[in-house]
N, C-alpha and C positions, 0 to 999 in steps of 0.2 A: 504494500500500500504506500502511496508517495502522501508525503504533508499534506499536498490539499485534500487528501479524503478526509482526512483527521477533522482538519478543519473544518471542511464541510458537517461533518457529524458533530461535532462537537457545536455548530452555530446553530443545526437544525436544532438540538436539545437543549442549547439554550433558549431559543425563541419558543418551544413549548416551555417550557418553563416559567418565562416571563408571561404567556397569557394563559397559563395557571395562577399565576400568581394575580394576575389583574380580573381575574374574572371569578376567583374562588370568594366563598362569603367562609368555608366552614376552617379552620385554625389550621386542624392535621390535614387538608390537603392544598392549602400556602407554605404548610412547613414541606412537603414532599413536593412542591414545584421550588421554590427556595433550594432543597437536595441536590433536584437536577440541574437547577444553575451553577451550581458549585462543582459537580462530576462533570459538567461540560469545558468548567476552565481547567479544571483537573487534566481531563483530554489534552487541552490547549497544550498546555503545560508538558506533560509527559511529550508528549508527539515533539514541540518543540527542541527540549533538551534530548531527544532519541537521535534527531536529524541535527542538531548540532554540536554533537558528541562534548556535551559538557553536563557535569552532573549538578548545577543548579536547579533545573526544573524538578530534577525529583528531590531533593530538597525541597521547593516549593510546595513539590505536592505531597510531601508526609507534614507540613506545617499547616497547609491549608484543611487534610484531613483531619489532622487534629483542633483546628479551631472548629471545623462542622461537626464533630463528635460535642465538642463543648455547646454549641450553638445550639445543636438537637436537647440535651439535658437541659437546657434554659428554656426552649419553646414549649417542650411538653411540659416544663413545671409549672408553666403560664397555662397552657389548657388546659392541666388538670385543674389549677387553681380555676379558671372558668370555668369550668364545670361543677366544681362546687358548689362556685355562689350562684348560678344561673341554671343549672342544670341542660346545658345547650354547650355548642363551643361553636355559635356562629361569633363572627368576631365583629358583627353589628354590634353584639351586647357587652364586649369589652369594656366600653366606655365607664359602663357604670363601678368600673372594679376599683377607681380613684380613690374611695374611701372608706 
């Protein structure tokens, strides 16, 4: 496979992603388009440092996996937290969780 396949797949899954993310109301599935915008510069990433024989990209990409590991334990502690006080996780009802 040459770079621009990578690329290409890696844009396709970011652009679903982003209109996941713009057109989800419900929490867990902004956080799992959110996912795949992160696995898509992931791609970016690896493909790059593969075809430019230098190992910064996957440095990148064991940093940036570890912050969406972190990223993930924070979203779902918010929607469970939402689901608590609201018993819903549409994220219309976020609002009210201020106080």
């Amino acid at each position: 496979m040459t770079l621009d396949a990578y690329v290409l797949i890696a844009g396709f899954m970011f652009c679903i992603g982003l209109y996941g993310v713009l057109t989800r109301r419900n929490a867990i599935g902004i956080l799992v388009s959110v996912e795949l915008m992160v696995n898509a510069a992931n791609i970016n990433l690896a493909a790059f440092a593969h075809f430019g024989r230098g190992i910064d990209g996957q440095v990148l990409v064991l940093f940036t996996t570890a912050l969406t590991v972190a990223e993930v334990v924070v979203g779902l502690a918010l929607v469970l937290l939402l689901f608590r006080r609201r018993k819903d996780i549409l994220v219309d009802l976020a609002n009210g969780l201020k106080g």
